[in-house]
N, CA, C and O atoms as a Tripos MOL2 file, in Angstrom:
@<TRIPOS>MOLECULE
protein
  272   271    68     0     0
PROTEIN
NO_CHARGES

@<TRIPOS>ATOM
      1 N         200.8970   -5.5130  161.8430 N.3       1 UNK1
      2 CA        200.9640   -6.7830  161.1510 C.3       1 UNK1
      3 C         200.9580   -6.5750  159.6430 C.2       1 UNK1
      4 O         201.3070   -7.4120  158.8110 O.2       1 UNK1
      5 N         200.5060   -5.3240  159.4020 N.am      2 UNK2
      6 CA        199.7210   -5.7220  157.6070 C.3       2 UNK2
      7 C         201.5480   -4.9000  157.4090 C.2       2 UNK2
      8 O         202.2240   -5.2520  156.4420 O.2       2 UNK2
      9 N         202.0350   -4.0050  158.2740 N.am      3 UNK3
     10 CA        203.5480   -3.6000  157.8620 C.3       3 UNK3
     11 C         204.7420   -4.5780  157.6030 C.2       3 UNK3
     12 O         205.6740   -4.3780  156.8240 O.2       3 UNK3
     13 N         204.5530   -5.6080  158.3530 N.am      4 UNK4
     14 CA        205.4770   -6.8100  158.0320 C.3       4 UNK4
     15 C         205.1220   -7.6160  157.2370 C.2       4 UNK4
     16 O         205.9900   -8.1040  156.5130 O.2       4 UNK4
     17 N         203.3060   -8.1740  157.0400 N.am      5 UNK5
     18 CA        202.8790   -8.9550  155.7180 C.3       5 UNK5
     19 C         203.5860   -7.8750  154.5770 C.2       5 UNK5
     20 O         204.3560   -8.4190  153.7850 O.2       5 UNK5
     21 N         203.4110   -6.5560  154.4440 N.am      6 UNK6
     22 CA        203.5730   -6.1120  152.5970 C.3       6 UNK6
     23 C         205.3890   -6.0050  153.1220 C.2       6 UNK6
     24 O         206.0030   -6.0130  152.0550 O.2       6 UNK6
     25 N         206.4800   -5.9090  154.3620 N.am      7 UNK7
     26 CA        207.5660   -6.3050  153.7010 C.3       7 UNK7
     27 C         207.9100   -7.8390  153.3810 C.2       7 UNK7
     28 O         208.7890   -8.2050  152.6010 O.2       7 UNK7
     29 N         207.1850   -8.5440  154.0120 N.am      8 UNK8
     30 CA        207.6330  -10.1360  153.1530 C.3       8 UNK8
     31 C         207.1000  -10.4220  151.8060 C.2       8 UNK8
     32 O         207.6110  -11.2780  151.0830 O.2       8 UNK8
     33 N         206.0410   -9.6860  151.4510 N.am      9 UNK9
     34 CA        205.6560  -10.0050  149.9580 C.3       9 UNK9
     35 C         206.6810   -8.6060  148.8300 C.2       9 UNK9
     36 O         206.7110   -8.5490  147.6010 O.2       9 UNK9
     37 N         207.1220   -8.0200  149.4630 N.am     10 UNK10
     38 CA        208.1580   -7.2160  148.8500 C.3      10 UNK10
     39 C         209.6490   -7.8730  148.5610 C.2      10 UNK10
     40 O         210.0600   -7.9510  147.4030 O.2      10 UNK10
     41 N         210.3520   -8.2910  149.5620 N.am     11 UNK11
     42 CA        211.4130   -8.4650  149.9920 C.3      11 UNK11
     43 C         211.6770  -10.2900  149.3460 C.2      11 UNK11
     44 O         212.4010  -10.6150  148.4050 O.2      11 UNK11
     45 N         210.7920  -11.2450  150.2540 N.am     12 UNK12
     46 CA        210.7410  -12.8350  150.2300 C.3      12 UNK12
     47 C         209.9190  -13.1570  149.2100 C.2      12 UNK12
     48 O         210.2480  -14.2320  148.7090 O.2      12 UNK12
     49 N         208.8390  -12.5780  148.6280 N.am     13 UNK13
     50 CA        208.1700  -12.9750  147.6660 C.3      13 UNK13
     51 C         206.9520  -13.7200  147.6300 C.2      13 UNK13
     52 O         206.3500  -14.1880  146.6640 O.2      13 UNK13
     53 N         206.6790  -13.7490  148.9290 N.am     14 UNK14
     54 CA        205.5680  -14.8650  149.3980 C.3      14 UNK14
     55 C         204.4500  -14.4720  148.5020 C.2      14 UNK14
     56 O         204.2720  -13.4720  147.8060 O.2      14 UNK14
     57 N         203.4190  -16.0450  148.8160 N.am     15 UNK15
     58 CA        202.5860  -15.8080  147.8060 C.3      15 UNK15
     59 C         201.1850  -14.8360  148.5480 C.2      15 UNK15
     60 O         200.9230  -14.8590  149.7500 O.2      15 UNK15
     61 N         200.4490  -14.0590  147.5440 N.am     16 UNK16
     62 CA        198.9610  -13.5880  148.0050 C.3      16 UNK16
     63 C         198.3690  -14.3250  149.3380 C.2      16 UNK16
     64 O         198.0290  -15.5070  149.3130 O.2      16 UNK16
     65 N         198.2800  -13.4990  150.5150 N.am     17 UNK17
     66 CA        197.2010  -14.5000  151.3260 C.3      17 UNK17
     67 C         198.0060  -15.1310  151.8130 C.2      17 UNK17
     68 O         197.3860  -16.1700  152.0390 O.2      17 UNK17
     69 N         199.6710  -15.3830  152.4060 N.am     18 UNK18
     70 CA        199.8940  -16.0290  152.9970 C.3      18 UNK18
     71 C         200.8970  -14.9830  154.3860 C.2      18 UNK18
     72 O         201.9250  -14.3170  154.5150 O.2      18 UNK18
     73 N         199.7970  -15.4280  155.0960 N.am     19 UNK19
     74 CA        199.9400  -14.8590  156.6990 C.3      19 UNK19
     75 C         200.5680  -15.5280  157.5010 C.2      19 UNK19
     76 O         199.9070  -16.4690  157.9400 O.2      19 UNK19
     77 N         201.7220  -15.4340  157.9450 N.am     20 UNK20
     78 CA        202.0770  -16.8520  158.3830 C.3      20 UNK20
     79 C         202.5910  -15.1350  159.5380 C.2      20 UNK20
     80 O         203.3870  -14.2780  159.1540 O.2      20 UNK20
     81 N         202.0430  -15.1230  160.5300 N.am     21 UNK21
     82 CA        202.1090  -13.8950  161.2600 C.3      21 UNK21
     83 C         201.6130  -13.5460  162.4370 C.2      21 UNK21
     84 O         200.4420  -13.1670  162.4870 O.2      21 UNK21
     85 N         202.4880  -13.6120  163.7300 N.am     22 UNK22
     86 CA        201.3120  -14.0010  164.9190 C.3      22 UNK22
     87 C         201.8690  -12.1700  165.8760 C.2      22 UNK22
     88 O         203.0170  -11.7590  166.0460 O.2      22 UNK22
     89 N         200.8390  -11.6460  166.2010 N.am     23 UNK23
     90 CA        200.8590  -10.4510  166.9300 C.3      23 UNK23
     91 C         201.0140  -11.0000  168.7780 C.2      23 UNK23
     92 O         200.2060  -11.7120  169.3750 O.2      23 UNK23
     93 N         202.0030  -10.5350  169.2120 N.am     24 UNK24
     94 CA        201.5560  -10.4040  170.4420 C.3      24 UNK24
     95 C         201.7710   -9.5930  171.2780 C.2      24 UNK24
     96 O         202.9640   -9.3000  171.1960 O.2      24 UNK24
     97 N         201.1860   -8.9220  172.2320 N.am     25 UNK25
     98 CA        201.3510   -7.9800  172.8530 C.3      25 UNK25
     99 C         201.9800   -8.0450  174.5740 C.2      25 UNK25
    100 O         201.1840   -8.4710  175.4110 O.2      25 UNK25
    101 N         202.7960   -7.7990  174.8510 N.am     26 UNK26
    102 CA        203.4180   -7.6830  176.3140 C.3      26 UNK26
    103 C         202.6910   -6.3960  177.5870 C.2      26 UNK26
    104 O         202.9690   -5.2040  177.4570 O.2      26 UNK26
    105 N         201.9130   -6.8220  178.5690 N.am     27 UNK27
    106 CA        202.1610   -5.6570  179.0780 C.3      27 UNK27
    107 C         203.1940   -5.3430  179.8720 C.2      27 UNK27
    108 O         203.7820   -6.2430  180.4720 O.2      27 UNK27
    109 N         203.5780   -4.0090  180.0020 N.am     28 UNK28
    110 CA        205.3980   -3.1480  180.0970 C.3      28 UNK28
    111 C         205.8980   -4.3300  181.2900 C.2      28 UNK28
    112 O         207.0390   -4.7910  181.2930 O.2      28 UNK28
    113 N         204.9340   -4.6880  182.1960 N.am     29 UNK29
    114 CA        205.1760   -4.7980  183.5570 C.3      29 UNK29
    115 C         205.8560   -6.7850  183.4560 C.2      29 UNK29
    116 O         206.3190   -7.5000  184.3460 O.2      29 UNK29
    117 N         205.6360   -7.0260  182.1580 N.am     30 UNK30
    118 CA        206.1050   -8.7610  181.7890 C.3      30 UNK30
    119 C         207.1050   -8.2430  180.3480 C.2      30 UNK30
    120 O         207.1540   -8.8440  179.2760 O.2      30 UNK30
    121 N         207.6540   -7.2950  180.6160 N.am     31 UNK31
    122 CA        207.9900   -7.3560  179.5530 C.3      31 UNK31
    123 C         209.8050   -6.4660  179.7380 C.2      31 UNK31
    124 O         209.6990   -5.2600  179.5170 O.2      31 UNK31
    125 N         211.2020   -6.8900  180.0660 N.am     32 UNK32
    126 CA        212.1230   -6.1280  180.5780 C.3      32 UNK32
    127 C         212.8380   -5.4180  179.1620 C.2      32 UNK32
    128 O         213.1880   -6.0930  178.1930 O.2      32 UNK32
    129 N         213.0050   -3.6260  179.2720 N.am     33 UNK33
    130 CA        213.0160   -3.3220  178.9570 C.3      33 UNK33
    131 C         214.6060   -2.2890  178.9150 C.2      33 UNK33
    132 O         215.0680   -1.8430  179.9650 O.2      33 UNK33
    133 N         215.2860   -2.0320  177.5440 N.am     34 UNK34
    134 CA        216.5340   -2.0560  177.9250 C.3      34 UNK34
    135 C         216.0270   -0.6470  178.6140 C.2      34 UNK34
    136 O         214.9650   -0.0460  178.4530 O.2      34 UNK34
    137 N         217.4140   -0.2660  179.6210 N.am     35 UNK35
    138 CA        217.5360    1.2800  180.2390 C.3      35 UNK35
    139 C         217.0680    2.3030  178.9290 C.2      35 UNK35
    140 O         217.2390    2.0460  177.7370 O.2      35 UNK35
    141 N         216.5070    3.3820  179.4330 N.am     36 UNK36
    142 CA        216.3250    4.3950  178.4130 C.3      36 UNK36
    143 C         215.1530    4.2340  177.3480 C.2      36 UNK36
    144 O         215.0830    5.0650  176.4420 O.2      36 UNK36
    145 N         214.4570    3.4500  177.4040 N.am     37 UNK37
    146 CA        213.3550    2.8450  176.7570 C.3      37 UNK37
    147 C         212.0710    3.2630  177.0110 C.2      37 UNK37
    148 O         211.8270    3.3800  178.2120 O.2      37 UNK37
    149 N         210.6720    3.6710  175.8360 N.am     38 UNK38
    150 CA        210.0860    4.1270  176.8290 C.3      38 UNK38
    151 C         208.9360    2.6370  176.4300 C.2      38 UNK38
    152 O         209.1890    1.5450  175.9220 O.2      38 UNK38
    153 N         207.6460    3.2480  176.9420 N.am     39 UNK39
    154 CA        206.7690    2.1840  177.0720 C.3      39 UNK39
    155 C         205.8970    1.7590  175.3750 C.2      39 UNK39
    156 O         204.9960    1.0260  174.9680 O.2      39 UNK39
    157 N         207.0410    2.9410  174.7500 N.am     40 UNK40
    158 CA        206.0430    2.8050  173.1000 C.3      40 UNK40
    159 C         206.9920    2.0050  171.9340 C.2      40 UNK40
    160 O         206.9190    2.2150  170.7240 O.2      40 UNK40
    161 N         207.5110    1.4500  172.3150 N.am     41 UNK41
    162 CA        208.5950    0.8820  171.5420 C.3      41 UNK41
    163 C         207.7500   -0.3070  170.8630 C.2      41 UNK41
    164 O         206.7050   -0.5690  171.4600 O.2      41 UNK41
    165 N         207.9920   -0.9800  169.8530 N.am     42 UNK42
    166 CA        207.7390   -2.0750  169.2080 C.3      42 UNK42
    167 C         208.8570   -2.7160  168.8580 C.2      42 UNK42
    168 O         209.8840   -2.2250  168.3900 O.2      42 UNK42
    169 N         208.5360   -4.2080  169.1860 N.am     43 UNK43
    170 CA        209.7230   -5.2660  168.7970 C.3      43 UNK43
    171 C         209.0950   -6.2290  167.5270 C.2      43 UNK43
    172 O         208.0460   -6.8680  167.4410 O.2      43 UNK43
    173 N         210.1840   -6.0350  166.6260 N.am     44 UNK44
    174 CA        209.6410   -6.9080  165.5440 C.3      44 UNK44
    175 C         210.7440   -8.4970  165.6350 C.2      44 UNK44
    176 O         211.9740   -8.5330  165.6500 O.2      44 UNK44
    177 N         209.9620   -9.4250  165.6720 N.am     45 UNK45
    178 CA        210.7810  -10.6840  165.7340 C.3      45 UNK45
    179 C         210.7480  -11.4430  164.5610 C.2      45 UNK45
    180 O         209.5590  -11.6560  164.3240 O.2      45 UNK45
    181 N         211.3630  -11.8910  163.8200 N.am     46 UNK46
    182 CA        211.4860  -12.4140  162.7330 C.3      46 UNK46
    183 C         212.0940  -13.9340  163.0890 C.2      46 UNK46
    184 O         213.1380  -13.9730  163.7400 O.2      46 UNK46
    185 N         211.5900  -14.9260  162.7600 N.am     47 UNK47
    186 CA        211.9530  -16.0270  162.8310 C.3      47 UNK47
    187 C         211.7240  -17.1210  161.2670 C.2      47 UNK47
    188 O         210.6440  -17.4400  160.7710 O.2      47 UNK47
    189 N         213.1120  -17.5000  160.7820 N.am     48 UNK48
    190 CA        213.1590  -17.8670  159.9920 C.3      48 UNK48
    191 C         213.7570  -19.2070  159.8400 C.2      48 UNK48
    192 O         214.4940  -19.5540  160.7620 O.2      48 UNK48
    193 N         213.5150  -20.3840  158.4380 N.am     49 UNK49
    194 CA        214.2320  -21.5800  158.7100 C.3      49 UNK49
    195 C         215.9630  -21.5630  158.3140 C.2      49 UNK49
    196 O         216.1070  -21.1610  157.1590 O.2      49 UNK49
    197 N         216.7500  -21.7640  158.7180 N.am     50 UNK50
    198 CA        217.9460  -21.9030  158.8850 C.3      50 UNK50
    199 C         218.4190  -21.7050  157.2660 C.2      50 UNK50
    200 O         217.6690  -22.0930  156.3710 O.2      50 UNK50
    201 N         219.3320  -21.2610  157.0570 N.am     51 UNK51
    202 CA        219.9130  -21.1540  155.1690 C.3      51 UNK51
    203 C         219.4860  -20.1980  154.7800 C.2      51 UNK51
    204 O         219.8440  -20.1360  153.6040 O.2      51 UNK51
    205 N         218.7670  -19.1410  155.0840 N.am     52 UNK52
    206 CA        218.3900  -17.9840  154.5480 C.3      52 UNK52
    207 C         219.3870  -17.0150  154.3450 C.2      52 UNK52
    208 O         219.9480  -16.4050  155.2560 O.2      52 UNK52
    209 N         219.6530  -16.8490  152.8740 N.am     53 UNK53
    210 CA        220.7420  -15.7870  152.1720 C.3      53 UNK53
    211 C         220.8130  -14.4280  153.5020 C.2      53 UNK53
    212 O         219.8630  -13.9540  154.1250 O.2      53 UNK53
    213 N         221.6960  -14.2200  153.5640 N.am     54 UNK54
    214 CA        222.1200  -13.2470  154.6910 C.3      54 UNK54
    215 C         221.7890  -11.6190  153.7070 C.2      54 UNK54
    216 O         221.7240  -10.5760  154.3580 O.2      54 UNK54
    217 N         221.6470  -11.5860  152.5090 N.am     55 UNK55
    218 CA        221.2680  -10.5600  151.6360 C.3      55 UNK55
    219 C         219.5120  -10.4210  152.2670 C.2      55 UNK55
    220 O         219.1770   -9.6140  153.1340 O.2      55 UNK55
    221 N         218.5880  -11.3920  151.5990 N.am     56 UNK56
    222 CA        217.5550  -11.8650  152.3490 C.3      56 UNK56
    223 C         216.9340  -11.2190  153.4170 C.2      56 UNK56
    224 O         215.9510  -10.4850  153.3210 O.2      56 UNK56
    225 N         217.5870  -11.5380  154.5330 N.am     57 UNK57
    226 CA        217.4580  -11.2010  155.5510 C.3      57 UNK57
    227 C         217.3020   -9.6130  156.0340 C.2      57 UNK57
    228 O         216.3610   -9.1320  156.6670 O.2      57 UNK57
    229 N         218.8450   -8.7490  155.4120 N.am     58 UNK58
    230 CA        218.7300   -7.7970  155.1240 C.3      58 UNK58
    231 C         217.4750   -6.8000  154.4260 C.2      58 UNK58
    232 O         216.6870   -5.9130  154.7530 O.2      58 UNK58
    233 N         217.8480   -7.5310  153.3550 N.am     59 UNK59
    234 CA        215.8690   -7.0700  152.8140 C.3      59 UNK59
    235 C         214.6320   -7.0290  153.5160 C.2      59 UNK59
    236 O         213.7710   -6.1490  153.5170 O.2      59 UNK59
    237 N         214.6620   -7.7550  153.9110 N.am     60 UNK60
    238 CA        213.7580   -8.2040  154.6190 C.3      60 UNK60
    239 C         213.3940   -6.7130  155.7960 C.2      60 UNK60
    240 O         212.5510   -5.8270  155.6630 O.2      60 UNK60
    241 N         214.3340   -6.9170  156.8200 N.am     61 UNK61
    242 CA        215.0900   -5.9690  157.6160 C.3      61 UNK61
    243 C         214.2110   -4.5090  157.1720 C.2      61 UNK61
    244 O         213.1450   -4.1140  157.6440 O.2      61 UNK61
    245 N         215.2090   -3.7700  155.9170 N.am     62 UNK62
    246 CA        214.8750   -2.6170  155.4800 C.3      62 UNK62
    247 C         213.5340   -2.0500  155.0520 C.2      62 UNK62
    248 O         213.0760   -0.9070  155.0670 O.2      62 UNK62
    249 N         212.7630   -3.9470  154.4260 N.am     63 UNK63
    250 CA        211.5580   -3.7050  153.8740 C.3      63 UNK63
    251 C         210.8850   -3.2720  155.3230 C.2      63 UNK63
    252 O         210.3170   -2.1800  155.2950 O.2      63 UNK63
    253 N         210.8730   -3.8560  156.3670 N.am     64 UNK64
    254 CA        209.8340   -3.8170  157.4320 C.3      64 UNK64
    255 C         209.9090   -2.2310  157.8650 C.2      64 UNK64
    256 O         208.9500   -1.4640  157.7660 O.2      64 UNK64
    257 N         211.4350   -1.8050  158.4490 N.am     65 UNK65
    258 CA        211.1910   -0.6190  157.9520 C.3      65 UNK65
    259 C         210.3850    1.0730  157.7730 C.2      65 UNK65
    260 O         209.7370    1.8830  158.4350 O.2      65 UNK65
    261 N         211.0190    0.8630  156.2770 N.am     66 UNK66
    262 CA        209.8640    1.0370  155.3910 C.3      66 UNK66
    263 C         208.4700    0.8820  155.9530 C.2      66 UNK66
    264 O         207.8750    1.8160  156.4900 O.2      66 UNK66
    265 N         207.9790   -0.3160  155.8130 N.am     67 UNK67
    266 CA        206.5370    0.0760  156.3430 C.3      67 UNK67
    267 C         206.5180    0.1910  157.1750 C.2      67 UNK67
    268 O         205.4070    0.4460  157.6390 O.2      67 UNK67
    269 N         207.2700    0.1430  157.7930 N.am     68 UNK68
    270 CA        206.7900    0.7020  159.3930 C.3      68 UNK68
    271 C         206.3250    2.4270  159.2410 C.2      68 UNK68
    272 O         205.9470    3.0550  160.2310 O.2      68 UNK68
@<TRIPOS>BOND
     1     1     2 1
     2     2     3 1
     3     3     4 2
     4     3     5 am
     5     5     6 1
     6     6     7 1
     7     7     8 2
     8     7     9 am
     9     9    10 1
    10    10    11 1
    11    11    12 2
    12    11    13 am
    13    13    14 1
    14    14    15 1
    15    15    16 2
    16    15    17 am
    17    17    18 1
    18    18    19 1
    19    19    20 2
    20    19    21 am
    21    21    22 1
    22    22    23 1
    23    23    24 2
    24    23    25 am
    25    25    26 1
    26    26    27 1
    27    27    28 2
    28    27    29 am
    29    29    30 1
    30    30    31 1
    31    31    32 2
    32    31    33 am
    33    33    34 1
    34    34    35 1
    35    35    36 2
    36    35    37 am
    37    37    38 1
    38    38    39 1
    39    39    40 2
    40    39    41 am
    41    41    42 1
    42    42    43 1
    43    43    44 2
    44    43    45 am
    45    45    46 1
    46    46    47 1
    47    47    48 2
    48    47    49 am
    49    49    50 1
    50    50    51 1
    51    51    52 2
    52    51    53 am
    53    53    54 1
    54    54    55 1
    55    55    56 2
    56    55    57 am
    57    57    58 1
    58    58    59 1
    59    59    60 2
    60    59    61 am
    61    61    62 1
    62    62    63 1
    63    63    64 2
    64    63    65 am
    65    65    66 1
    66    66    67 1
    67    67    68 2
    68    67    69 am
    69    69    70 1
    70    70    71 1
    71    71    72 2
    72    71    73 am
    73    73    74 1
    74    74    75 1
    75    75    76 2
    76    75    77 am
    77    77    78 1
    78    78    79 1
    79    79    80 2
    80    79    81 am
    81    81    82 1
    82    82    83 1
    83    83    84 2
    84    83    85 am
    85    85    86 1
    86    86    87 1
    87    87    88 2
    88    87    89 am
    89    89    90 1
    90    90    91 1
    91    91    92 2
    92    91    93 am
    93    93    94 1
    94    94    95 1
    95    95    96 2
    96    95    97 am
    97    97    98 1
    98    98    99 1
    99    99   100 2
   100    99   101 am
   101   101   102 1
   102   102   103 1
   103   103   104 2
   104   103   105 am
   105   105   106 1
   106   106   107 1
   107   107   108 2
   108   107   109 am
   109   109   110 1
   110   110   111 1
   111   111   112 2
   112   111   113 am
   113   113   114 1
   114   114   115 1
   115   115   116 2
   116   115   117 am
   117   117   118 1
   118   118   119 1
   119   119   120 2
   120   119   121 am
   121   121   122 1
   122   122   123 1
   123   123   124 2
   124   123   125 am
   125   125   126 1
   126   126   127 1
   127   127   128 2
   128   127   129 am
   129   129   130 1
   130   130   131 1
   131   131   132 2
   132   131   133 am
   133   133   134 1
   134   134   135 1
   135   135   136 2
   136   135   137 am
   137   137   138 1
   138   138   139 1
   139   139   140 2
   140   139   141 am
   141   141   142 1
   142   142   143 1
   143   143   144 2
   144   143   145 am
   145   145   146 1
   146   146   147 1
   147   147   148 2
   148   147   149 am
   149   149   150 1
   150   150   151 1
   151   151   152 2
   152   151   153 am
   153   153   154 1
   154   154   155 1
   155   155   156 2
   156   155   157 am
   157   157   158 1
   158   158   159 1
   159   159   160 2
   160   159   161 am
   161   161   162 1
   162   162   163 1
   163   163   164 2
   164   163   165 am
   165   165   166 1
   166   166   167 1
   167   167   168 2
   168   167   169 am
   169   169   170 1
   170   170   171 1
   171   171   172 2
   172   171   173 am
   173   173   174 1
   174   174   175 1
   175   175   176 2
   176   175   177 am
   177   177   178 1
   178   178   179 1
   179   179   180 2
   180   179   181 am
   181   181   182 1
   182   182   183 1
   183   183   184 2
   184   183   185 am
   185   185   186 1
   186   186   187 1
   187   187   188 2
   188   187   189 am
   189   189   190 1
   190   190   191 1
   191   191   192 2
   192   191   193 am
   193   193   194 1
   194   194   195 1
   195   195   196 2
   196   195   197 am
   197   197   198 1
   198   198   199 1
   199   199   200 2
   200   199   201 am
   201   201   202 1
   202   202   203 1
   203   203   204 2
   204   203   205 am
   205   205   206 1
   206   206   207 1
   207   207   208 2
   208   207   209 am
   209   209   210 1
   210   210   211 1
   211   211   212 2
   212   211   213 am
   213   213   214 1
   214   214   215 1
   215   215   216 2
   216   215   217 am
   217   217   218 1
   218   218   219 1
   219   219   220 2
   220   219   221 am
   221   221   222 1
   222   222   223 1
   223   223   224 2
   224   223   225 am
   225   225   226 1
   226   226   227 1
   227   227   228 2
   228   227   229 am
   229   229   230 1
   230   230   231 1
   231   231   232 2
   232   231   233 am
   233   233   234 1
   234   234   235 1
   235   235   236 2
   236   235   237 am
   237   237   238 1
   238   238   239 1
   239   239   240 2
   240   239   241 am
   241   241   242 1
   242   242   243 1
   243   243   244 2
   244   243   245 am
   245   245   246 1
   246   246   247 1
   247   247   248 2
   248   247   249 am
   249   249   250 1
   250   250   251 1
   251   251   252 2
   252   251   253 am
   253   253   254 1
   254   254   255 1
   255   255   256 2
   256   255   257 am
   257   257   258 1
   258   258   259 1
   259   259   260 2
   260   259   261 am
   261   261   262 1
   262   262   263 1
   263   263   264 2
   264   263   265 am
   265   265   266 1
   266   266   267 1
   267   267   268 2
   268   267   269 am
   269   269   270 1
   270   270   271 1
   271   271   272 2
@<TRIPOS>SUBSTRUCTURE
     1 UNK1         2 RESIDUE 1 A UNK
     2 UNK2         6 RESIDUE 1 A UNK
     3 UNK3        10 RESIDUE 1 A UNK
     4 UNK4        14 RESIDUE 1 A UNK
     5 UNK5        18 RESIDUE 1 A UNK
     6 UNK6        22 RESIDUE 1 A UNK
     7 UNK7        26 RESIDUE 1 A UNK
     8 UNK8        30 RESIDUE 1 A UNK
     9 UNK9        34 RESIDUE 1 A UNK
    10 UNK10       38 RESIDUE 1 A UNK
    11 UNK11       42 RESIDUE 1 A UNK
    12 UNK12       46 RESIDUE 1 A UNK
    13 UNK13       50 RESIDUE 1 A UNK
    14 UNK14       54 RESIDUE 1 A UNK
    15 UNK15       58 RESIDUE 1 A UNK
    16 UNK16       62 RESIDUE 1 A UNK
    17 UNK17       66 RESIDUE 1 A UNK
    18 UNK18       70 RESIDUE 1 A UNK
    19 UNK19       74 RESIDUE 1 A UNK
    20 UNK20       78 RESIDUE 1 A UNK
    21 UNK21       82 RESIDUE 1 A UNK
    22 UNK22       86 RESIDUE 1 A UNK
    23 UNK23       90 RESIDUE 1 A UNK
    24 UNK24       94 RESIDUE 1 A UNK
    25 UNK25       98 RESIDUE 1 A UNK
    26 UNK26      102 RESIDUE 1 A UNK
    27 UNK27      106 RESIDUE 1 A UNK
    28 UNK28      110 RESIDUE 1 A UNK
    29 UNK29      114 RESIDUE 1 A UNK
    30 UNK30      118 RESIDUE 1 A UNK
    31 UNK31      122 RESIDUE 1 A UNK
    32 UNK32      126 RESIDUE 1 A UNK
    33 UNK33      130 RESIDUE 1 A UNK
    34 UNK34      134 RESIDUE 1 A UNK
    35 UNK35      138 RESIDUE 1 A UNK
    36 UNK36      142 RESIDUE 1 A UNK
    37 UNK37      146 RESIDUE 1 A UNK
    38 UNK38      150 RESIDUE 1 A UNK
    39 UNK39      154 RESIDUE 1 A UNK
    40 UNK40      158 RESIDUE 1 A UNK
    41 UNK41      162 RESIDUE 1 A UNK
    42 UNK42      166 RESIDUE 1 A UNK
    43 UNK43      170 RESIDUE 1 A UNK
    44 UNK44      174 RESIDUE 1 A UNK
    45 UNK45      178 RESIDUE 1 A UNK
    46 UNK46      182 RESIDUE 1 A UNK
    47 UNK47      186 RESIDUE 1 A UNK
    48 UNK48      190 RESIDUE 1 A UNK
    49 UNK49      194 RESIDUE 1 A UNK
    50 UNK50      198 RESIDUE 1 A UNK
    51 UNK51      202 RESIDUE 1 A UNK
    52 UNK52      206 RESIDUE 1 A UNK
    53 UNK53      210 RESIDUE 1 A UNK
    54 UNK54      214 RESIDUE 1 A UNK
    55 UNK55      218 RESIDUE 1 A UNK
    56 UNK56      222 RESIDUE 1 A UNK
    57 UNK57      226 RESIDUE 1 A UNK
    58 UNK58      230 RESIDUE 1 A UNK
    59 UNK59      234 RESIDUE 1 A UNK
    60 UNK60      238 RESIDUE 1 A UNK
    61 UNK61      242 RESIDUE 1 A UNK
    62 UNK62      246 RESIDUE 1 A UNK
    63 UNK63      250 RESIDUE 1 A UNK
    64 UNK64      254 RESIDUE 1 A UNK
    65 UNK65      258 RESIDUE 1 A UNK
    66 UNK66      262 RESIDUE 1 A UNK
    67 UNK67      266 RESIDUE 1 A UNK
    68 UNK68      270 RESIDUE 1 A UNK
């Protein structure tokens, strides 16, 4: 979580302290997985409001990343 909070305050600019960020965890067995996949993978979902610069997004993207 704190890898995707510091790429949105990198990338989007958000302000100090704003978490707008929900973790959730799947176990493997609720969770379909493409072929070739193993059980350590992480999915990052990004959900954003509609009009967001397609540059943006990108950033965004690379920042997470990065911290990852």
């Amino acid at each position: 979580m704190e890898a995707v909070y510091l790429a949105q305050r990198e990338s989007r600019k958000i302000p100090k302290n704003d978490r707008q960020i929900r973790y959730i965890e799947h176990r493997p067995e609720h969770f379909a997985r493409p072929f070739g996949k193993s059980d350590n993978d992480t999915v990052v979902e990004v959900v954003m409001f509609p009009g967001r610069h397609l540059d943006t997004k990108c950033a965004l993207n690379q920042a997470i990343v990065r911290s990852l």
